[in-house]
Chimera marker file (.cmm) of the C-alpha trace (Angstrom):
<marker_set name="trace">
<marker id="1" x="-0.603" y="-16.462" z="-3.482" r="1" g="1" b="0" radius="0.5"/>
<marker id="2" x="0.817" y="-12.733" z="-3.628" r="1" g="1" b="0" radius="0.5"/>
<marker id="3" x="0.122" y="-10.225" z="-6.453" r="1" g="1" b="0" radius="0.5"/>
<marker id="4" x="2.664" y="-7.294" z="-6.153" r="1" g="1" b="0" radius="0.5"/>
<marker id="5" x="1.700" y="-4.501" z="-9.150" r="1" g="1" b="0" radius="0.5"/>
<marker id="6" x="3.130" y="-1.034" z="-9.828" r="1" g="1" b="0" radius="0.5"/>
<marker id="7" x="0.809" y="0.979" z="-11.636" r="1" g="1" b="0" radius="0.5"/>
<marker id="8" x="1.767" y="4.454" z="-13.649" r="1" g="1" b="0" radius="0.5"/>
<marker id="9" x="-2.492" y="4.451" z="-14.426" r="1" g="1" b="0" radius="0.5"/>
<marker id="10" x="-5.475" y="4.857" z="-11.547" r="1" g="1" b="0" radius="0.5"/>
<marker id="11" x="-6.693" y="2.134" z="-10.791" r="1" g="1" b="0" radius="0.5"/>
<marker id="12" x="-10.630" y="1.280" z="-9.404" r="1" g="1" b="0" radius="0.5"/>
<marker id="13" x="-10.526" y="0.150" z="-5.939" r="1" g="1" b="0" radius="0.5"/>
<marker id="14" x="-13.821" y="-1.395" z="-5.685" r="1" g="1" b="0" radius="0.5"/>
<marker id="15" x="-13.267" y="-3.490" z="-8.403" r="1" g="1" b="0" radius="0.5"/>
<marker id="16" x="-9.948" y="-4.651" z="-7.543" r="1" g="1" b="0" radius="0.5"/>
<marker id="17" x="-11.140" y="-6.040" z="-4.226" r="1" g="1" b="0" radius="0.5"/>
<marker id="18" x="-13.690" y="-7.428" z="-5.311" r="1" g="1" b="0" radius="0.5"/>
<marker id="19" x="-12.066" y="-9.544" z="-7.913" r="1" g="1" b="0" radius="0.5"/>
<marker id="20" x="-9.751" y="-10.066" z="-5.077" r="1" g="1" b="0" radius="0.5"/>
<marker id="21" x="-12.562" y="-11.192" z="-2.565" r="1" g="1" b="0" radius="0.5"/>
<marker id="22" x="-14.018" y="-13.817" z="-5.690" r="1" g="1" b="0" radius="0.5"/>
<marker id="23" x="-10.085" y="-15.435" z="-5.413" r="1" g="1" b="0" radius="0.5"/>
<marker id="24" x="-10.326" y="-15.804" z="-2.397" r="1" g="1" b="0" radius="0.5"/>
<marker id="25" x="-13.803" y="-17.119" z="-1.108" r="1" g="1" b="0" radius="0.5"/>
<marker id="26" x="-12.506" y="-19.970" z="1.526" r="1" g="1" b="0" radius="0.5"/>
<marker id="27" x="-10.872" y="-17.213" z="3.762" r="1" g="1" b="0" radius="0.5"/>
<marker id="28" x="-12.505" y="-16.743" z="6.569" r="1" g="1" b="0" radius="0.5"/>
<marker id="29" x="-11.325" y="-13.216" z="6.844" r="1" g="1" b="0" radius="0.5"/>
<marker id="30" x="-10.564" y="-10.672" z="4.149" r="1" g="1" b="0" radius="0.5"/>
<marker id="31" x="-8.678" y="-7.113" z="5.250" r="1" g="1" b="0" radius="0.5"/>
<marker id="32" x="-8.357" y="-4.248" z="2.677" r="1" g="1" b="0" radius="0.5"/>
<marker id="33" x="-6.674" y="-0.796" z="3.202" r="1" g="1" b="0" radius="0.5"/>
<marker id="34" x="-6.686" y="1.854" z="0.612" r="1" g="1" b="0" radius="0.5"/>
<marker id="35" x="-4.783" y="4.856" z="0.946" r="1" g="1" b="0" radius="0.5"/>
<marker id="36" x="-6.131" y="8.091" z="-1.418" r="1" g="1" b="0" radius="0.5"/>
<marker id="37" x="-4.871" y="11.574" z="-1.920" r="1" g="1" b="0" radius="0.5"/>
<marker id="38" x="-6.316" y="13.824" z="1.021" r="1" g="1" b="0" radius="0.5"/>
<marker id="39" x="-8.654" y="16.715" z="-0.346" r="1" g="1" b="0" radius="0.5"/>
<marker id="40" x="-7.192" y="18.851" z="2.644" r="1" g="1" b="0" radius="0.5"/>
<marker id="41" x="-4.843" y="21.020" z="3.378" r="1" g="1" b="0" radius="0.5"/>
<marker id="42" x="-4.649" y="22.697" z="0.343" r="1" g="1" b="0" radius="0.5"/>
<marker id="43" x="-3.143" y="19.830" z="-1.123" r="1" g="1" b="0" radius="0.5"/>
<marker id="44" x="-3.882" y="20.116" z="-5.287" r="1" g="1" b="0" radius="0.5"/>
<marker id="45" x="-1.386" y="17.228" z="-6.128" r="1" g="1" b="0" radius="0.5"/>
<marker id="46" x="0.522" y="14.222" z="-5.059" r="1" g="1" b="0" radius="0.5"/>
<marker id="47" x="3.191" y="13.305" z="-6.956" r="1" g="1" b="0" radius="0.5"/>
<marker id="48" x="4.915" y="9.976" z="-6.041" r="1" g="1" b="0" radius="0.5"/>
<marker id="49" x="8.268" y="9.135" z="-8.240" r="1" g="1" b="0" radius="0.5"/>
<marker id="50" x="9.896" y="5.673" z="-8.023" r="1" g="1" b="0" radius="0.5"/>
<marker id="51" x="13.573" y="3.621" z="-9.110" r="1" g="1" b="0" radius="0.5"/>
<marker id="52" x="11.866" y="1.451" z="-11.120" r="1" g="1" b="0" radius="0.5"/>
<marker id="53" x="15.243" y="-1.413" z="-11.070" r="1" g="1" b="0" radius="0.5"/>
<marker id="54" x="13.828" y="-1.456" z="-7.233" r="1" g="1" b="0" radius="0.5"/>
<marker id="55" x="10.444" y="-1.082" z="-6.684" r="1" g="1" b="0" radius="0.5"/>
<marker id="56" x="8.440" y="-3.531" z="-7.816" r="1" g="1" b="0" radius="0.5"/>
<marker id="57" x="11.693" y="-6.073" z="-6.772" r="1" g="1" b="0" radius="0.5"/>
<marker id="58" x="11.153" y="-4.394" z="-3.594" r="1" g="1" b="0" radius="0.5"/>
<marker id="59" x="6.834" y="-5.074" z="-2.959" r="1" g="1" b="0" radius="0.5"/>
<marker id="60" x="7.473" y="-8.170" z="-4.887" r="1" g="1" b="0" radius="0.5"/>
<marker id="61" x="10.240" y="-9.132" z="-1.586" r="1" g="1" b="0" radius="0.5"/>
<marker id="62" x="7.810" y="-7.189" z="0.909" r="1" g="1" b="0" radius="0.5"/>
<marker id="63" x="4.724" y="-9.554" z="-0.194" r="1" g="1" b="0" radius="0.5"/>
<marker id="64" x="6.978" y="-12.898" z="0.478" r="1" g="1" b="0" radius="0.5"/>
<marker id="65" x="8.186" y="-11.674" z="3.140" r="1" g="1" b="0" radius="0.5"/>
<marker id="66" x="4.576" y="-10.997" z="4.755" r="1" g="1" b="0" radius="0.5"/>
<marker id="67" x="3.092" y="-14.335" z="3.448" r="1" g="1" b="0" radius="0.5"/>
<marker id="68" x="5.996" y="-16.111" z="5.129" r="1" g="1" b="0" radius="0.5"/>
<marker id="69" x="4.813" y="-14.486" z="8.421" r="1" g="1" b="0" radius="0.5"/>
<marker id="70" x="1.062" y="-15.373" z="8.479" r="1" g="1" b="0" radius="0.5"/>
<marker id="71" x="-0.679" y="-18.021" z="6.955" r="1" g="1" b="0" radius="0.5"/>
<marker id="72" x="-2.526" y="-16.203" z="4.242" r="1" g="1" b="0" radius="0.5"/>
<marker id="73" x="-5.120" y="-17.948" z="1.654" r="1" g="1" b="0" radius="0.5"/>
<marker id="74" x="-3.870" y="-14.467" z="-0.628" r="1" g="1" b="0" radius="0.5"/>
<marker id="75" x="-2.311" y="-10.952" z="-0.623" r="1" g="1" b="0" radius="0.5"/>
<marker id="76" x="-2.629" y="-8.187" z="-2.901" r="1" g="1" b="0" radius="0.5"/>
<marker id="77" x="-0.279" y="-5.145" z="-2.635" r="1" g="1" b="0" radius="0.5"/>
<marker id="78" x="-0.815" y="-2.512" z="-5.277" r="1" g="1" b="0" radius="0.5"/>
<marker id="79" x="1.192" y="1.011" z="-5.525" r="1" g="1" b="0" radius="0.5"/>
<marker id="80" x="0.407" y="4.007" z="-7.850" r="1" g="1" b="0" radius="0.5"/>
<marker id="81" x="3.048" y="6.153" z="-9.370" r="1" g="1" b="0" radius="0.5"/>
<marker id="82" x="2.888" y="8.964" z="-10.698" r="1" g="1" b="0" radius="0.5"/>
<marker id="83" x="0.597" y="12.438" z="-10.683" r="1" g="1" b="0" radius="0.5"/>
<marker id="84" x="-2.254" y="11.937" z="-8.500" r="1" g="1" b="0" radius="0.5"/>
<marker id="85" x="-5.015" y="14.139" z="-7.277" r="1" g="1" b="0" radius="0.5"/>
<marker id="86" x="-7.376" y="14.584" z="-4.091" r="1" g="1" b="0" radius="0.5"/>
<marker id="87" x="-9.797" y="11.283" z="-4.040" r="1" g="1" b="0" radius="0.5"/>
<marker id="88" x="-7.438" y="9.316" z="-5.758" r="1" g="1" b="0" radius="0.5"/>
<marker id="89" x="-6.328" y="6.012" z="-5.200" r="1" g="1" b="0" radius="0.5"/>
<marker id="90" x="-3.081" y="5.642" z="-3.949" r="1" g="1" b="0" radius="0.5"/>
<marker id="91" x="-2.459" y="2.154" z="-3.103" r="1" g="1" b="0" radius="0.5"/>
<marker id="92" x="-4.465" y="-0.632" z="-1.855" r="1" g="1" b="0" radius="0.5"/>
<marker id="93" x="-3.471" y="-3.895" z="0.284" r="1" g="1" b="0" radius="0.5"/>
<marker id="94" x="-5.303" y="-6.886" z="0.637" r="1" g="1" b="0" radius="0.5"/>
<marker id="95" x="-5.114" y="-9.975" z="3.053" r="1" g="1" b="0" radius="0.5"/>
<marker id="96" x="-6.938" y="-12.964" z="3.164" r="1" g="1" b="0" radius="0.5"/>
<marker id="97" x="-6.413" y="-16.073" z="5.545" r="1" g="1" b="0" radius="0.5"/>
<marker id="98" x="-8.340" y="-18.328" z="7.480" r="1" g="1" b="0" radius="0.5"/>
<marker id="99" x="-8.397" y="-16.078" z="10.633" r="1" g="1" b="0" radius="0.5"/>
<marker id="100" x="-9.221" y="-12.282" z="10.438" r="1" g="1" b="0" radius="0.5"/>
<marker id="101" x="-6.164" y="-11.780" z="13.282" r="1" g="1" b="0" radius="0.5"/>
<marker id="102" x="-3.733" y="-12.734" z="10.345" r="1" g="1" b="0" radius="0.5"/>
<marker id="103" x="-5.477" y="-10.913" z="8.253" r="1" g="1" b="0" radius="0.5"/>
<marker id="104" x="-5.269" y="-7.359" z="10.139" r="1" g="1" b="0" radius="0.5"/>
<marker id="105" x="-1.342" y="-8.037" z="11.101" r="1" g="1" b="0" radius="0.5"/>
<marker id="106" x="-0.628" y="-9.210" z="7.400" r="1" g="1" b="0" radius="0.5"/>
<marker id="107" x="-1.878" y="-5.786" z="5.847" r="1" g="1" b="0" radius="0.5"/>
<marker id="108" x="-0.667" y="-3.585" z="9.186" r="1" g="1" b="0" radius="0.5"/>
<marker id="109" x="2.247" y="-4.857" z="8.424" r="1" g="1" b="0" radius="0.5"/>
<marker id="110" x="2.744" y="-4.267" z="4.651" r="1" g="1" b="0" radius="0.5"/>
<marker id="111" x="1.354" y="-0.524" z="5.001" r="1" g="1" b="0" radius="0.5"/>
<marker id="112" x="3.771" y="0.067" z="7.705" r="1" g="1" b="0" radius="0.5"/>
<marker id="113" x="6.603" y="-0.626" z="5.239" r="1" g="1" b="0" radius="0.5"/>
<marker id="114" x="5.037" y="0.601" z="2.776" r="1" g="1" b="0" radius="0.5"/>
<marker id="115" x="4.321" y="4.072" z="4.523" r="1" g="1" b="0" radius="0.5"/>
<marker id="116" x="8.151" y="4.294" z="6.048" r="1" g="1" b="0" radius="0.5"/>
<marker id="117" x="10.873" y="1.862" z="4.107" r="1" g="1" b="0" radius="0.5"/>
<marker id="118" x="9.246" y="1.770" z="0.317" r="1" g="1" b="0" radius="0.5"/>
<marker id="119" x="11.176" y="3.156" z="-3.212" r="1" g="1" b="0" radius="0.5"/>
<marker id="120" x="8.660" y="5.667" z="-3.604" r="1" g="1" b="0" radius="0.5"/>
<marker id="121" x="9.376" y="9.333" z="-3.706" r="1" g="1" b="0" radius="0.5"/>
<marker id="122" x="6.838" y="12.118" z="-2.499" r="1" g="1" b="0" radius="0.5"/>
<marker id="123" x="5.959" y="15.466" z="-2.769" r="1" g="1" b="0" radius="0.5"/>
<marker id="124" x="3.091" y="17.270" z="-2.889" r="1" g="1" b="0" radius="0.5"/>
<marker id="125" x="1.674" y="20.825" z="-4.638" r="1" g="1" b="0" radius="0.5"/>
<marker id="126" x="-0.050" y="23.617" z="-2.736" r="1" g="1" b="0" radius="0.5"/>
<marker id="127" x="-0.893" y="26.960" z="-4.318" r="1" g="1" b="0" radius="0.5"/>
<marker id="128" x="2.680" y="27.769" z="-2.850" r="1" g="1" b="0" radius="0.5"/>
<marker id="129" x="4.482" y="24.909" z="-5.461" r="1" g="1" b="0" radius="0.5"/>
<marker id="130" x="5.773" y="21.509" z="-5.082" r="1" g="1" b="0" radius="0.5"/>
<marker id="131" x="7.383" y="20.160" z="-1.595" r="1" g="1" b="0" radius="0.5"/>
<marker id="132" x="8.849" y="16.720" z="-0.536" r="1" g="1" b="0" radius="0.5"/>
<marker id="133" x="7.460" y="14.734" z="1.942" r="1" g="1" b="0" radius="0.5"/>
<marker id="134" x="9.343" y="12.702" z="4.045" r="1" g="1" b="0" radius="0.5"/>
<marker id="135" x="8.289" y="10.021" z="6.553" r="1" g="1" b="0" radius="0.5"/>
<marker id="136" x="6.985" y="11.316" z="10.230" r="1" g="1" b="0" radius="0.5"/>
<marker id="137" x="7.835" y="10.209" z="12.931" r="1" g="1" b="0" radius="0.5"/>
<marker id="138" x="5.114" y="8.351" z="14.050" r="1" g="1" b="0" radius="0.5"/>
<marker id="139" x="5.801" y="6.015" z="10.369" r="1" g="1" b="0" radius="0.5"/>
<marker id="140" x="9.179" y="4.872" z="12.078" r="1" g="1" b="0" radius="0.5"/>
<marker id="141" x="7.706" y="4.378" z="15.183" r="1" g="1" b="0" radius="0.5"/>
<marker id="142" x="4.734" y="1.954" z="13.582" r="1" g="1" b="0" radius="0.5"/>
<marker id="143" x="7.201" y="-0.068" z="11.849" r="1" g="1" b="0" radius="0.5"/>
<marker id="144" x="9.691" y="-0.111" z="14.725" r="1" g="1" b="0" radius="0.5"/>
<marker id="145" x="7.187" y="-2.664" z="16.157" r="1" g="1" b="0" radius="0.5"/>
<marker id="146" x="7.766" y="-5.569" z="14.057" r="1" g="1" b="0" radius="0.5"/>
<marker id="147" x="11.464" y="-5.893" z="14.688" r="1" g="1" b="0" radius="0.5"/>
<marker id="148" x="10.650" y="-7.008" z="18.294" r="1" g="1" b="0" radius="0.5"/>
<link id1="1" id2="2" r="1" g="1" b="0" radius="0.2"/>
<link id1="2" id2="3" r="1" g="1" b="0" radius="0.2"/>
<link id1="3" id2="4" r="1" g="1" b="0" radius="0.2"/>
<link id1="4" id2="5" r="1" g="1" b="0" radius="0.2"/>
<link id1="5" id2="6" r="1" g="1" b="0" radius="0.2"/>
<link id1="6" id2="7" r="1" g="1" b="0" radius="0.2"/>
<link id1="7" id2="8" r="1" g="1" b="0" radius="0.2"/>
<link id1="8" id2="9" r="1" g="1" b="0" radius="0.2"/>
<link id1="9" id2="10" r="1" g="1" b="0" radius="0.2"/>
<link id1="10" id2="11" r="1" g="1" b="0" radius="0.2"/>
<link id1="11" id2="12" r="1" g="1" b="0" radius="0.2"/>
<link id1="12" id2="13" r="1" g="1" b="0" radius="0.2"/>
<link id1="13" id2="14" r="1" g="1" b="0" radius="0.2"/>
<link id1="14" id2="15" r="1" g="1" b="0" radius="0.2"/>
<link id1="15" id2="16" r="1" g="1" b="0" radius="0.2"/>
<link id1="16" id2="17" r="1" g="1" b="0" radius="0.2"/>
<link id1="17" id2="18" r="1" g="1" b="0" radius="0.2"/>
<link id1="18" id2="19" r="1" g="1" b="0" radius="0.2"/>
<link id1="19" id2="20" r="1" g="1" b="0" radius="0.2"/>
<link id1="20" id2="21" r="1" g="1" b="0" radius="0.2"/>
<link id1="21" id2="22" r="1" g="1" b="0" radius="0.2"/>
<link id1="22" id2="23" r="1" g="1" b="0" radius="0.2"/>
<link id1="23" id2="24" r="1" g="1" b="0" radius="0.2"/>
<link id1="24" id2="25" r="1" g="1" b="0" radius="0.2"/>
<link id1="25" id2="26" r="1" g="1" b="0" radius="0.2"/>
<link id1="26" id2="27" r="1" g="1" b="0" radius="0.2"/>
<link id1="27" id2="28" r="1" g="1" b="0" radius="0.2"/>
<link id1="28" id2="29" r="1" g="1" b="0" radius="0.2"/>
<link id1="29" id2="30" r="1" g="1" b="0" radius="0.2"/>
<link id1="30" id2="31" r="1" g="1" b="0" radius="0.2"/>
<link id1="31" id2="32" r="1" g="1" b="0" radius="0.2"/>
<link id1="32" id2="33" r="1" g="1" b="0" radius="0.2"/>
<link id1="33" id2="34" r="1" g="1" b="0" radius="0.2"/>
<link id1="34" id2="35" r="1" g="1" b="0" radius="0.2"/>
<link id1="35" id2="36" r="1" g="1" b="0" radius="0.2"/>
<link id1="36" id2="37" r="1" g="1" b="0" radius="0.2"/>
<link id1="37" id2="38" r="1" g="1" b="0" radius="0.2"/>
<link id1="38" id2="39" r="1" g="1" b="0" radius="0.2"/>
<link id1="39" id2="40" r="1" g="1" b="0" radius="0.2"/>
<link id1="40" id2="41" r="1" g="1" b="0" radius="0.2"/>
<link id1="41" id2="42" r="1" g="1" b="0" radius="0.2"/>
<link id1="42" id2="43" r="1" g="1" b="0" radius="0.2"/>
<link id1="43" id2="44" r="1" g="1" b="0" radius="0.2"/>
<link id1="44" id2="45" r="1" g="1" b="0" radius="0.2"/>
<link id1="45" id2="46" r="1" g="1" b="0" radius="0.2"/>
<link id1="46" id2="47" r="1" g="1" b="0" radius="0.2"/>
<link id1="47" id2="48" r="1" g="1" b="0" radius="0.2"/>
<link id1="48" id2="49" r="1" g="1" b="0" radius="0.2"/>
<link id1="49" id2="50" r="1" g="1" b="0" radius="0.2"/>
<link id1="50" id2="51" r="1" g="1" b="0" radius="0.2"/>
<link id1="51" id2="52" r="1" g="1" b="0" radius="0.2"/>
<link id1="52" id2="53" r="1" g="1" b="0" radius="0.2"/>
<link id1="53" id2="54" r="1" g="1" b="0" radius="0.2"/>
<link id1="54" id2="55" r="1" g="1" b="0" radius="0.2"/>
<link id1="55" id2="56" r="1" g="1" b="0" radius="0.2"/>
<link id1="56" id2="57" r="1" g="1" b="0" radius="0.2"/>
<link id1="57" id2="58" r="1" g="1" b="0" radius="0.2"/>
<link id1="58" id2="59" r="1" g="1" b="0" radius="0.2"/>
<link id1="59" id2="60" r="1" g="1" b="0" radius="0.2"/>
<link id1="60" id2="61" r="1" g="1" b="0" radius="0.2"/>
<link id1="61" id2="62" r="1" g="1" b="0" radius="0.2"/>
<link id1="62" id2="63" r="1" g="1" b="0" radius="0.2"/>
<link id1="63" id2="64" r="1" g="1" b="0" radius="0.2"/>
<link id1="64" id2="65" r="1" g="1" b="0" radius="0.2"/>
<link id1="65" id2="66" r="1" g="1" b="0" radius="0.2"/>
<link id1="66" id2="67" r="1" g="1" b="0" radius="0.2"/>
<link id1="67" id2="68" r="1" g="1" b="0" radius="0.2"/>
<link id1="68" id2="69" r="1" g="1" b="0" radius="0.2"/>
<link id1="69" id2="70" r="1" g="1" b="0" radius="0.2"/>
<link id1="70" id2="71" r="1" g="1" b="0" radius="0.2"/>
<link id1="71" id2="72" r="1" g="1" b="0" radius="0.2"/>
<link id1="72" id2="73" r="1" g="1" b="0" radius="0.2"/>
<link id1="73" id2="74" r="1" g="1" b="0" radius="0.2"/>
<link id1="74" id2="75" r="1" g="1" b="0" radius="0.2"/>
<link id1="75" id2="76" r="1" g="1" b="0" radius="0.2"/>
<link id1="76" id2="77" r="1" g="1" b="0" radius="0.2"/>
<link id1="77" id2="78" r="1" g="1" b="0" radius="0.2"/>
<link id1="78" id2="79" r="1" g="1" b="0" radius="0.2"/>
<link id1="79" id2="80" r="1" g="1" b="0" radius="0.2"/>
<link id1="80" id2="81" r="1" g="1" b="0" radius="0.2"/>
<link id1="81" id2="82" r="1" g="1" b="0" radius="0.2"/>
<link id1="82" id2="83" r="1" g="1" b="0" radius="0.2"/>
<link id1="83" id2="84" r="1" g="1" b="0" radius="0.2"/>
<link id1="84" id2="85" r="1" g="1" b="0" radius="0.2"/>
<link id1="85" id2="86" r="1" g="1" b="0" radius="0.2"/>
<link id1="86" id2="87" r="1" g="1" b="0" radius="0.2"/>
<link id1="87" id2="88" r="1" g="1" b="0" radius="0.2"/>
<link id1="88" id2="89" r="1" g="1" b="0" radius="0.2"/>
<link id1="89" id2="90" r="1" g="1" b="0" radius="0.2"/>
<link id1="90" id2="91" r="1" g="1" b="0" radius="0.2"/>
<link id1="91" id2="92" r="1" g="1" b="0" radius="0.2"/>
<link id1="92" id2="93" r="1" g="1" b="0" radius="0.2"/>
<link id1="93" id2="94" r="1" g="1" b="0" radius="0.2"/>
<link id1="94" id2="95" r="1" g="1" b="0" radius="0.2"/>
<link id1="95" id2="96" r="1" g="1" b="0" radius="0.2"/>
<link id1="96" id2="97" r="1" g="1" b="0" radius="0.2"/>
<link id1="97" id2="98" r="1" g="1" b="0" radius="0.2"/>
<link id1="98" id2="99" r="1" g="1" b="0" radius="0.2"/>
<link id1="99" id2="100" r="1" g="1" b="0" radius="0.2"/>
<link id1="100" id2="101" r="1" g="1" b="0" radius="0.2"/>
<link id1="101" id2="102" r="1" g="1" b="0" radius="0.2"/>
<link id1="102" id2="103" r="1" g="1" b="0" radius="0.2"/>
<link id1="103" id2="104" r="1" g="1" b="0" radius="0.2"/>
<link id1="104" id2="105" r="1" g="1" b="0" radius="0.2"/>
<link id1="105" id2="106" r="1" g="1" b="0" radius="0.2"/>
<link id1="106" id2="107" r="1" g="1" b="0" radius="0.2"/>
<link id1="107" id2="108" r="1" g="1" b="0" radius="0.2"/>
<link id1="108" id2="109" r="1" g="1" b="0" radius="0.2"/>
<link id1="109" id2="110" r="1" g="1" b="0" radius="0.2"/>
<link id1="110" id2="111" r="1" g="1" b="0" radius="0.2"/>
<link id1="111" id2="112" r="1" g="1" b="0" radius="0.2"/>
<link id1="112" id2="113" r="1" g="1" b="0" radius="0.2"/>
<link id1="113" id2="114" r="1" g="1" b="0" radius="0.2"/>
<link id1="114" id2="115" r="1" g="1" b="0" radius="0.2"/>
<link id1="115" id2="116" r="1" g="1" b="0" radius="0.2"/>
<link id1="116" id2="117" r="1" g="1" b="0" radius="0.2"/>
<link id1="117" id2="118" r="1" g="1" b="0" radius="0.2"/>
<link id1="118" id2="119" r="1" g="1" b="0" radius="0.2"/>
<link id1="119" id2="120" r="1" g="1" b="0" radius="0.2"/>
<link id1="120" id2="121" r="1" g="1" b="0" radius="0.2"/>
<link id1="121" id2="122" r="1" g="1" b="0" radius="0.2"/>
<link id1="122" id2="123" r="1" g="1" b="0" radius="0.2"/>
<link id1="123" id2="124" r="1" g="1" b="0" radius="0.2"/>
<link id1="124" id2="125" r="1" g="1" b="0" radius="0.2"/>
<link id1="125" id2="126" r="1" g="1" b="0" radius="0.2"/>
<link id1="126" id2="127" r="1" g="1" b="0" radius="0.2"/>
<link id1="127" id2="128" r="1" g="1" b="0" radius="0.2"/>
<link id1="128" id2="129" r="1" g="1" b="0" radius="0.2"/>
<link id1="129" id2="130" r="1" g="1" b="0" radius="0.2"/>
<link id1="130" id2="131" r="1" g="1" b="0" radius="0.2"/>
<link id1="131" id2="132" r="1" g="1" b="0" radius="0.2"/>
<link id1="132" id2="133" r="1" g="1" b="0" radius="0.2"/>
<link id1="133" id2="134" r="1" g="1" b="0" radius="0.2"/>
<link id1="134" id2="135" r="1" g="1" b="0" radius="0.2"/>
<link id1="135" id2="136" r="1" g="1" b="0" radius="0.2"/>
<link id1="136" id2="137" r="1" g="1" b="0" radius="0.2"/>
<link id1="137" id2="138" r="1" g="1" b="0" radius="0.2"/>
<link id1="138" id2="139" r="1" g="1" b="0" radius="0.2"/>
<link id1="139" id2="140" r="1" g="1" b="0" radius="0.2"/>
<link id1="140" id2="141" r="1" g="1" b="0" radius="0.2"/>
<link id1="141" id2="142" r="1" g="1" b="0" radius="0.2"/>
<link id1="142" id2="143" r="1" g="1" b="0" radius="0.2"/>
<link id1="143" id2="144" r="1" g="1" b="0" radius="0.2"/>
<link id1="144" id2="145" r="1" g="1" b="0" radius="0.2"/>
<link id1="145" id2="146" r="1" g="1" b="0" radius="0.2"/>
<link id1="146" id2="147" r="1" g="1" b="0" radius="0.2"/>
<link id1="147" id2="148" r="1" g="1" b="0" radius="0.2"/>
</marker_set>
């Protein structure tokens, strides 16, 4: 079963995966990923801005898409939105299934398009204002391989 969720609020981590991880007790392997706001770099801020007609359409359509790759017991994809600042949360992907393999691939995957072909905006603030970020390189290049 796949939970997609767009959140404008924080949201706690811990407890997420472990209500997650109660779910989902037959799996014989549970992966979880959760990406925060970097206290580096000067970064004060993260700002992420969305379409909201196609974003949670869009994770909704990313999370069937991944559960009709691997054979997963469960998946959890959840985004933030918003104003966020260094420490917190900024989205968090689960996998469970039978196998830990299908577990790693089935979250890889969903950060990858997450990270490089998702209906999120970015920018972040420094003491010199607010700039965009767009995806590196090395984003296209990690999704790039699972069109082979």
């Amino acid at each position: 079963m796949a939970d997609a969720r767009l959140s404008l609020d924080a949201f706690d981590p811990a407890a997420e995966i472990a209500a997650f991880n109660a779910r989902h007790r037959s799996a014989g392997g549970i992966v979880t990923f959760v990406g925060q706001v970097r206290d580096s770099g000067g970064v004060e801020a993260l700002e992420l801005q969305h379409y909201e007609p196609m974003t949670l359409p869009g994770m909704e359509e990313l999370a069937r898409i991944t559960q009709a790759r691997w054979p997963l017991e469960g998946l959890l994809i959840l985004h933030r939105s918003g104003v966020m600042y260094p420490g917190d949360a900024i989205v968090l992907v689960c996998a469970a299934a039978r196998h830990r393999r299908d577990a790693f691939a089935a979250a890889d995957f969903a950060m990858d398009h997450l990270k490089s072909e998702s209906w999120f905006w970015k920018r972040e603030k420094t003491a010199t204002g607010w700039r965009w970020i767009e995806p590196r390189p090395e984003d296209h290049e990690d999704i790039s391989r699972w069109r082979a």
